[in-house]
FIGUVO-973413 format. One record per residue: residue in one letter; x, y, z of N, C-alpha, C in turn. Coordinates in steps of 0.05 Angstrom, whole numbers, plus 5000, padded with zeros to 4 digits. Layout:
# residues N
AXYZXYZXYZ ...
This chain:
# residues 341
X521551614510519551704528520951804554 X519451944565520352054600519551834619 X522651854632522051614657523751694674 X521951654708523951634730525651434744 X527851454741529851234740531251234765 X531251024783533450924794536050924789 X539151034778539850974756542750864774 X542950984799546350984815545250864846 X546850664852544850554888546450914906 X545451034906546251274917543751524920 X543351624942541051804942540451934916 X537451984907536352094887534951964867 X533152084850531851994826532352174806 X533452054780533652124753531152204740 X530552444725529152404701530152394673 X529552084655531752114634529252014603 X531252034593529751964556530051594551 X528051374551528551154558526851084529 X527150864515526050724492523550654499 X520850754489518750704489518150324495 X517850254504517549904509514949734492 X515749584485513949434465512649204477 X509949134469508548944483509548674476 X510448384488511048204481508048014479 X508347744472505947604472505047604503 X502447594504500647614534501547904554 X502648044538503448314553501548584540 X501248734554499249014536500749204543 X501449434527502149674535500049914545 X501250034568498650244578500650524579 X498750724573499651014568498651094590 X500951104608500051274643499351484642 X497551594655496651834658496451924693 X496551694712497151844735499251674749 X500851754766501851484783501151604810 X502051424833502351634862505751514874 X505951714890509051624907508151454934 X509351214937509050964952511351054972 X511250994991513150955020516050805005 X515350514987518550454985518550604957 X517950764945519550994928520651154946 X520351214962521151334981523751314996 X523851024997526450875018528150854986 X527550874961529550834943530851144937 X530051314935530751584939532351654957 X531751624985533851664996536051475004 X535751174981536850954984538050945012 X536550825023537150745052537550435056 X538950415078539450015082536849825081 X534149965072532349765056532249755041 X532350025024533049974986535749824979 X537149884998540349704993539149344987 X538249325007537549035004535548904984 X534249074979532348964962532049104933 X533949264926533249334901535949484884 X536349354856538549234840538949504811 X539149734823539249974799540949854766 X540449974749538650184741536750014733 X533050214751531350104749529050384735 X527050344731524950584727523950464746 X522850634763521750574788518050664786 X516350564809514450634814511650414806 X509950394823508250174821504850264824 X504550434830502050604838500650704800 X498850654800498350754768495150774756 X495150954739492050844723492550974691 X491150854678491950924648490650874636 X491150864613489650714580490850544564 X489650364568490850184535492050224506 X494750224508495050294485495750184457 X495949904462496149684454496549454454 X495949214441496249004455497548774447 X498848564466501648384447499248184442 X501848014427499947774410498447644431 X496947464422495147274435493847404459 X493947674468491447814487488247884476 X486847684500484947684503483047844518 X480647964509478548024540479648364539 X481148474533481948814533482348934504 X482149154507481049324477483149564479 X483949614468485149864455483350164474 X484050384494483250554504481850434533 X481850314536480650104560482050214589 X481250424612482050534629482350284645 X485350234656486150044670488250104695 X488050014719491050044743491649714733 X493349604754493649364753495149254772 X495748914785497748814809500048804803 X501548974813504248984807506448764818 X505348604831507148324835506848134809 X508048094796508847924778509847614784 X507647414781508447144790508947024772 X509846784781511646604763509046404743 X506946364753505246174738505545834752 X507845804762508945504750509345414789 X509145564803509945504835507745364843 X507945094860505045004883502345244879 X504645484892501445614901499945804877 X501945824860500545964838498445794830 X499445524821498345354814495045194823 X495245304854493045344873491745554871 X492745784857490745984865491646164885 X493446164898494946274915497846424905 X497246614882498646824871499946964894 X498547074911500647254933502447214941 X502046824947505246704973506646624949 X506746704923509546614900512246714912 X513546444906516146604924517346764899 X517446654878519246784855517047044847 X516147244857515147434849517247614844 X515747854822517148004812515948214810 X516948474833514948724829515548904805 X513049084787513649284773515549524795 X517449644781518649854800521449784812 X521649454806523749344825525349134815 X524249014804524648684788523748704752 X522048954752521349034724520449304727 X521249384706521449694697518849794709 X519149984725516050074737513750324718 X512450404735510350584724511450844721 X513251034734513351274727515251284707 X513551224681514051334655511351354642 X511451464615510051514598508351224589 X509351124588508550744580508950614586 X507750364606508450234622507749884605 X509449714603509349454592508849264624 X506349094623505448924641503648644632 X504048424636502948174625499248264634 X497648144615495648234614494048074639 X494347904646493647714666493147954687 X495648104699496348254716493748594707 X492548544695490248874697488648724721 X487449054711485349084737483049364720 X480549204709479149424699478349724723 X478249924706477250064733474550214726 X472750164739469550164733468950544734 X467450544717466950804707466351044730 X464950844756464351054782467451084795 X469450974787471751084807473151314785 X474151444808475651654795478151564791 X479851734766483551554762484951644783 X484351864802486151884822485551674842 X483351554847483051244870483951084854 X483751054829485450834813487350794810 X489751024816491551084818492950874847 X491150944863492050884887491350524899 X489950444879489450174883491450004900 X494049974893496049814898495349894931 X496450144940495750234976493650134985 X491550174969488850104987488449864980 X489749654972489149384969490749244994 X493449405001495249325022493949385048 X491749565059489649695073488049475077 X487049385060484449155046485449015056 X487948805050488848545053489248595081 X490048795098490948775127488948805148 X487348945137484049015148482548705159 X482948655131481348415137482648125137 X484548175147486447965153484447785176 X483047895194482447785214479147875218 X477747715230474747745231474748025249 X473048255240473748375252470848545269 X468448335254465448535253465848565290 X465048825303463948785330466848785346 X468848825337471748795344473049075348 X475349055373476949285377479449315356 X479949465345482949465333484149765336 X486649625343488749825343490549795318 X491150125305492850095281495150225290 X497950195283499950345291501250375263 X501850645261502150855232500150955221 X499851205218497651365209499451535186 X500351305161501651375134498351355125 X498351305094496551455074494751025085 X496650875075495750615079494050535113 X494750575136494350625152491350815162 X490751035151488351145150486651095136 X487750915105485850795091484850625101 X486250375117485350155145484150205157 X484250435173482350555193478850625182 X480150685160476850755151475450425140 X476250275128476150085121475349865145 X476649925167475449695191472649905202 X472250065198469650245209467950215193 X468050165158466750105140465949735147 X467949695146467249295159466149145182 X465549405201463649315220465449325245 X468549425252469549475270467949655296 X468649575317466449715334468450025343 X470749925353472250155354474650145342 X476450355331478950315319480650555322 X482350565333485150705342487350695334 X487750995325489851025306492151095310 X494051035319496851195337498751245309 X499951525317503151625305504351885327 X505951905305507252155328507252445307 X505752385278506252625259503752705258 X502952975278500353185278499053195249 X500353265230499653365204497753045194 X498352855202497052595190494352505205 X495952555225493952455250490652605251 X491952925243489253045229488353015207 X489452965188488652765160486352555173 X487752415180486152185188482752285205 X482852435225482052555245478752755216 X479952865196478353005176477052765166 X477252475158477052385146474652195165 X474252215179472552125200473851925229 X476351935228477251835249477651915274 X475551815293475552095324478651945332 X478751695337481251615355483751575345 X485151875338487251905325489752035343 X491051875350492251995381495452105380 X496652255380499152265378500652125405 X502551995404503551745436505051915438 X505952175422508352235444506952465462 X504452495461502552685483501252455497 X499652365483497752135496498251865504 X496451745511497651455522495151235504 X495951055492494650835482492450705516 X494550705528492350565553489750825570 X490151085560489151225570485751255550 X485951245529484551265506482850935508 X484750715517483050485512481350515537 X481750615559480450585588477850785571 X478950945567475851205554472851025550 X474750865523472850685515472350395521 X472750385548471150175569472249935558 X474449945546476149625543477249575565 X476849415569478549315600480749085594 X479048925571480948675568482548755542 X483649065535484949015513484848955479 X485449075459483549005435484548705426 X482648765404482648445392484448415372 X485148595355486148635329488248815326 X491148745313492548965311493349015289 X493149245274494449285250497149425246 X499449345238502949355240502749515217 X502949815214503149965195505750165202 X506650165214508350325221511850335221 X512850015214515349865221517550025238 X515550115254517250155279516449965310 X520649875324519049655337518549775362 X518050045365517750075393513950015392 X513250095367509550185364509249885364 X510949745354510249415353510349305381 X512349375399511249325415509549355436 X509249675437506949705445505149615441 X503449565419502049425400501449085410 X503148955424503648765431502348795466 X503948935473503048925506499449055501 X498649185484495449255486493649005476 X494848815458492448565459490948435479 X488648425483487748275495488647835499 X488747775505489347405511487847325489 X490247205462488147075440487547235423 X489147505417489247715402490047695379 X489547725361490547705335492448045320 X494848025312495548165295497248155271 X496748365245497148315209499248525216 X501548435199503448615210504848745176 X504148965168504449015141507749245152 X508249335162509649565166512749355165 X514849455147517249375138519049405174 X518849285195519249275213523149205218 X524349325225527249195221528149005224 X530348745206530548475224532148505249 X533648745258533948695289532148805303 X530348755306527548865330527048675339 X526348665362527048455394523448525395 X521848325407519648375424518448155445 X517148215461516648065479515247835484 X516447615479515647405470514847235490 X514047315513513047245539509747295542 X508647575518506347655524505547485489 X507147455474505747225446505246985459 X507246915466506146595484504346605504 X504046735523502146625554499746825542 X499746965525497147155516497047035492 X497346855469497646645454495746855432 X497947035426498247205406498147095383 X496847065360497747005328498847325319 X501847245304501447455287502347375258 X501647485241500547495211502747705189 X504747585176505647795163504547785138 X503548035129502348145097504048305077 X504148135054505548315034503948285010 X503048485006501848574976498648534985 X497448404973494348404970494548014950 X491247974961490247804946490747724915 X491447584904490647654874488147494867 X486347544864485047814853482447894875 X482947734902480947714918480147994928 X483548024936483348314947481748524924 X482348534907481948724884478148774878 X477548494886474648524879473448674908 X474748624923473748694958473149074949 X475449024948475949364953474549564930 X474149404911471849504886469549504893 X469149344908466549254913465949484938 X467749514955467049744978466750004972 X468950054951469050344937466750324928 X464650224918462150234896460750244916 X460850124942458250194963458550384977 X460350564979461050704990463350835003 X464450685005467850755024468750945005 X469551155019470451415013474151455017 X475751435001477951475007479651684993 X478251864974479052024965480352224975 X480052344993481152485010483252425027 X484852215024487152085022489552205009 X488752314983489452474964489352754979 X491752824971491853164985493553294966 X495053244953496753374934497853254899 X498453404881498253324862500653544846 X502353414813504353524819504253424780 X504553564771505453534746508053344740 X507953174727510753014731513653204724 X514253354706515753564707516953734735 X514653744758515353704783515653534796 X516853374794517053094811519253134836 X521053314825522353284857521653494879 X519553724865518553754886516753604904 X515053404885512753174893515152954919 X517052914908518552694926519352924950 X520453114953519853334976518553354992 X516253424973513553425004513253135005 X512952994993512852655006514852585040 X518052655016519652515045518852735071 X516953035065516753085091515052995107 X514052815109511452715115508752915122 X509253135107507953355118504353345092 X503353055076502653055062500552745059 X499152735050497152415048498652325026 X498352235008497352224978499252324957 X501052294939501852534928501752394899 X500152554880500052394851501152594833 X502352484813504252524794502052554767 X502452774754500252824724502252734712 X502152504684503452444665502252694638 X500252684638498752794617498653054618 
């Protein structure tokens, strides 16, 4: 089968001819038909000192997905043969405290598809059945596609009570505007979106977001005075892992502020730990989503309404893929999904 491969820790992605994979017991095989390109596909391509650290070539990469069933290993239950499915691509151990609790997310021994196991951009993807995620007949496969992003949106959104609340988001990537719409959908009173890339910022801005500000024109304190905050927002969302927006982000809390900090932030980034203490800051780091809390949230929103389709801006035959990783690394783009089919 065709797969995109990790194959050398050195800039680039392979497309190569890889052995079709076979379902083991409690595992199903799914026949991809879409994937999308993720931010760390991204950092593995141009293997940079975060892919260095966290990821062990030759891998098939990619975690974003929606498909069909194409068959199933022994002893699987509850799924059928043709059964349109995405699924959580963190792979836990079963056997840890918190698995054991119910608390799948904080597994330390997790194991992502893409990284730790052969990922989605191929033709057939092998995943323990535990790990689906049905996808209900009103979503389309291109939002199904994108589940994994908008569950990382979900889980950071509502990290913190937010009905009647100010939030500030910093990064206006594909995840980041999905947030934005998501705390306006959850009862956020106001929400502000900072980057410094025009092309997104209007993304976001089309998509119904008035407070989409570029910082290297505008000022975060100029935009919060507009809207009659005096004491600063309540909520911050860390989408951006950059530490200057972090700290900014920091000096705009209000005393007793809460912020979810999802953006891969560097471990040498310094911040001011004078305004966490005497302004008695919580902050919150998020990786991945709920299992399976998040998953029902965000199903449940998509079905009432939340619109994120338009997140999606571009689309690319897999045969084009390095044009698709192109317009990605230019950030000149939302969304970018890959046709298997």
């Amino acid at each position: 089968m065709k797969a995109l491969v990790k194959a050398r820790p050195e800039p680039g992605i392979w497309m190569q001819q890889v052995p079709r994979p076979e379902p083991r017991s409690g595992e199903v095989l799914i026949k991809i038909s879409k994937t999308a390109i993720c931010g760390t596909d991204l950092h593995l391509v141009r293997w940079d000192a975060f892919a260095a650290r966290f990821f062990h070539p030759p891998r098939i990469i990619g975690h974003e997905f929606v498909g069909a069933i194409a068959a199933l290993g022994q002893g699987v239950k509850g799924f059928a043969v043709g059964e349109r499915v995405t699924g959580e691509g963190h792979i836990t151990c079963g056997a840890c405290r918190h698995c054991r609790n119910g608390l799948r997310h904080l597994c330390p021994n997790t194991q992502g598809i893409g990284s730790g196991h052969d990922g989605a951009f191929a033709e057939y993807l092998v995943m323990p059945a535990e790990n689906l995620w049905r996808v209900p007949p009103e979503v389309p496969s291109e939002v199904a596609a994108i589940h994994d992003p908008l569950g990382n949106a979900v889980h950071t959104a509502l990290a913190f009570d937010l009905v009647g609340k100010d939030v500030l988001i910093t990064g206006a990537g594909p995840i980041g505007i999905m947030a934005a719409k998501i705390c306006g959908f959850a009862g956020a009173r106001h929400v502000v979106l900072t980057d410094v890339n025009d092309y997104r910022l209007g993304l976001a801005r089309s998509m119904g977001i008035d407070q989409a500000i570029n910082v290297a024109h505008d000022t975060i304190d100029d935009v919060r005075l507009s809207l009659a905050m005096d004491d600063g927002f309540d909520i911050g969302l860390e989408m951006s892992g950059n530490p200057t927006a972090f700290n900014d982000m920091i000096a705009q809390l209000c005393h007793g502020g809460n912020i979810a900090i999802l953006g891969f932030i560097p471990p040498s980034t310094t911040i001011n730990w004078d305004d966490v203490i005497f302004k008695q800051l919580t902050l919150k780091g998020i990786y991945g989503r709920k299992i399976f809390t998040t998953w029902e949230q965000m199903t449940r929103m998509l079905l009432s309404g939340l619109d994120v389709a338009p997140i999606i801006t571009h689309r690319f035959p897999i045969d084009r893929y390095q044009a698709a990783f192109d317009l990605a690394l230019s950030g000149e783009c939302g969304k970018v999904i890959l046709e298997w089919e």
